[in-house]
C-alpha positions as CSV (number, residue, x, y, z in Angstrom):
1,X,16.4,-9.5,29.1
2,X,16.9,-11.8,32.2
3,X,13.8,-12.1,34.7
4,X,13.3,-14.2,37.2
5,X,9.9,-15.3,38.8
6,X,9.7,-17.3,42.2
7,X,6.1,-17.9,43.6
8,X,5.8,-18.3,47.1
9,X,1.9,-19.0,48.2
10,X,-0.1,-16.5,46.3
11,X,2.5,-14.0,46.9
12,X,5.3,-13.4,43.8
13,X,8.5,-12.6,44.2
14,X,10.6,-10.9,41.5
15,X,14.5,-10.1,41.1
16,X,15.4,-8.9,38.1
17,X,19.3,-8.4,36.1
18,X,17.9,-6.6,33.5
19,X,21.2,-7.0,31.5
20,X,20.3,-6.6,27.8
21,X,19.0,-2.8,26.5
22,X,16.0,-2.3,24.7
23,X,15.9,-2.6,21.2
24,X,16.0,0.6,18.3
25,X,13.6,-0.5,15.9
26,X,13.8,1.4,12.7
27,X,10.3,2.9,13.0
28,X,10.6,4.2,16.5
29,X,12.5,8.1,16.4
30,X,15.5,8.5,18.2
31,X,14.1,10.4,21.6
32,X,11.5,7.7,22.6
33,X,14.2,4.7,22.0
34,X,16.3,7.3,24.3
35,X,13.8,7.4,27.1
36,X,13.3,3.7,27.0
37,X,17.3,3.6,27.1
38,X,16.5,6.1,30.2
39,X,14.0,3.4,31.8
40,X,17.4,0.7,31.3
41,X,19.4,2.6,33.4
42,X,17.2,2.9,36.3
43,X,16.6,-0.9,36.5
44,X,20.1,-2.4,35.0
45,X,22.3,-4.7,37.2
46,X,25.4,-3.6,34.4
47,X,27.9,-1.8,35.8
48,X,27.8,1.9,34.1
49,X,31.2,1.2,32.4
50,X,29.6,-1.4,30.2
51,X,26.6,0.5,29.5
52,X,27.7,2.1,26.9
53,X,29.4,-1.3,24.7
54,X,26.0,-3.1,25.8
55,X,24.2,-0.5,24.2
56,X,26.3,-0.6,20.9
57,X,26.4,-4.0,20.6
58,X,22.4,-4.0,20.8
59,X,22.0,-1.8,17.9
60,X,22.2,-3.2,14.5
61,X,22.2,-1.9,10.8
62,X,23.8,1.5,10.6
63,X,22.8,2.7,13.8
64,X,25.6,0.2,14.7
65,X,27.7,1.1,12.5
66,X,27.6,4.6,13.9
67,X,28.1,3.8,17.6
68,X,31.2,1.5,16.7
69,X,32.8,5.3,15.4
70,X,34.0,5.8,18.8
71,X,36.3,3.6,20.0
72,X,36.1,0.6,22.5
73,X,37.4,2.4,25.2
74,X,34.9,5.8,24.6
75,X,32.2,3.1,24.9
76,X,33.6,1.2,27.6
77,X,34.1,4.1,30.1
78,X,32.0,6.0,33.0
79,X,30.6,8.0,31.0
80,X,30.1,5.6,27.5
81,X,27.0,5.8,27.3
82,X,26.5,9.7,27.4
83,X,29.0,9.9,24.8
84,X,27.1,7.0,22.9
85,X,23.5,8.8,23.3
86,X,24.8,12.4,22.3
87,X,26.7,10.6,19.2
88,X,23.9,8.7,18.1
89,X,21.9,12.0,18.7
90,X,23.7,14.1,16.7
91,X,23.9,11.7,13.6
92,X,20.5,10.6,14.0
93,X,19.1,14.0,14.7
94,X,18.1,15.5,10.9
95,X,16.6,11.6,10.2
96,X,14.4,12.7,13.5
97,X,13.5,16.2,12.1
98,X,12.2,14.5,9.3
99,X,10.3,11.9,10.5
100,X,8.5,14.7,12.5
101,X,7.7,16.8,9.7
102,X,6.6,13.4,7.9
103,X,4.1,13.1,11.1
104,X,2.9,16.6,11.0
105,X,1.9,15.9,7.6
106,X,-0.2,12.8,8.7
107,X,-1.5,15.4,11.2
108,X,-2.5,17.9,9.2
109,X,-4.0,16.0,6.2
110,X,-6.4,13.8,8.6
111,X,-9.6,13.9,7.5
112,X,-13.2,13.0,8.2
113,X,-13.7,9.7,6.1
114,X,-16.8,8.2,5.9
115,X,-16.2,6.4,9.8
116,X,-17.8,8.0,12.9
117,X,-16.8,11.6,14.5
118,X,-15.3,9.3,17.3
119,X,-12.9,7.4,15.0
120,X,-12.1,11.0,13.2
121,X,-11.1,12.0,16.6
122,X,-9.5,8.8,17.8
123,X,-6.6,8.8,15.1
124,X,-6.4,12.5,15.3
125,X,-5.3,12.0,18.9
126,X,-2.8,8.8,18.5
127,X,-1.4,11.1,15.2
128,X,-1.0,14.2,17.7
129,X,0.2,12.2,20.5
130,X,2.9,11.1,18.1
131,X,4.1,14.4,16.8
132,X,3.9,15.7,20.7
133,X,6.4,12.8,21.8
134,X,8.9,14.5,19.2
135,X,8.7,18.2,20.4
136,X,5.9,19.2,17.7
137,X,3.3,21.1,19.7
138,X,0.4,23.1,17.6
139,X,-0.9,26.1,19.2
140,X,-4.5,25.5,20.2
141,X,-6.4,27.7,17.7
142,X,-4.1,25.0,15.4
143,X,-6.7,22.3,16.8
144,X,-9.4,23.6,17.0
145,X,-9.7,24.5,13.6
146,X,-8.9,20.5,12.8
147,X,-12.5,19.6,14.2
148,X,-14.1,22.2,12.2
């Protein structure tokens, strides 16, 4: 990512080509990588028929292996990147299911441990918050029965 900072008096001027995508490390599921992907768009210089190779070319492992299944000129078009995402998506999409039943789990088997109420509650939070991000939502009776 390219940024450039002038300073003019104590006021800061900034003008940004925000030219390389954000990363997909393996621990982070597909959907948040997507909205950070999202958050690219809206602040990339790149023209939108490039998106979609600059993507690619950011990934690495299989997950670039995947995206170089559609051709150069799929990726290199108006509408690369959509066909990117929604490939990516579909491949990617059972490793997601499972990494959200992998967090339920961590959900559902957090317990009280010999720390405070408030670190009990704390973790229970940043462990809900990270099921929630996925599309996992307990009813409430569900939660209120964890801080029984």
């Amino acid at each position: 990512m390219f940024l450039h900072q002038s300073f003019h008096g104590s006021r800061m001027s900034t003008t940004g080509v925000f030219k390389t995508p954000p990363a997909w490390p393996e621990d982070v599921p597909f959907e948040t990588w997507k909205t950070e992907i999202e958050a690219w768009i809206l602040i990339t210089d790149l023209a939108k028929t490039k998106q979609g190779l600059a993507v690619a070319l950011s990934l690495s492992g299989r997950k670039k292996e995947v995206a170089f299944e559609k051709t150069l000129a799929e990726l290199n078009a108006e509408t690369g990147l959509t066909t990117l995402l929604d490939h990516l998506q579909a491949t990617f999409a059972q490793e997601g299911t499972d990494r959200s039943f992998e967090l339920y789990l961590k959900v559902q088997g957090q317990r009280c441990s010999a720390g405070t109420m408030h670190d009990y509650l704390q973790d229970f939070v940043k462990a809900y918050n990270r099921i929630s991000k996925l599309g996992v939502k307990l009813p409430e009776p569900v939660l209120a029965c964890k801080l029984l």
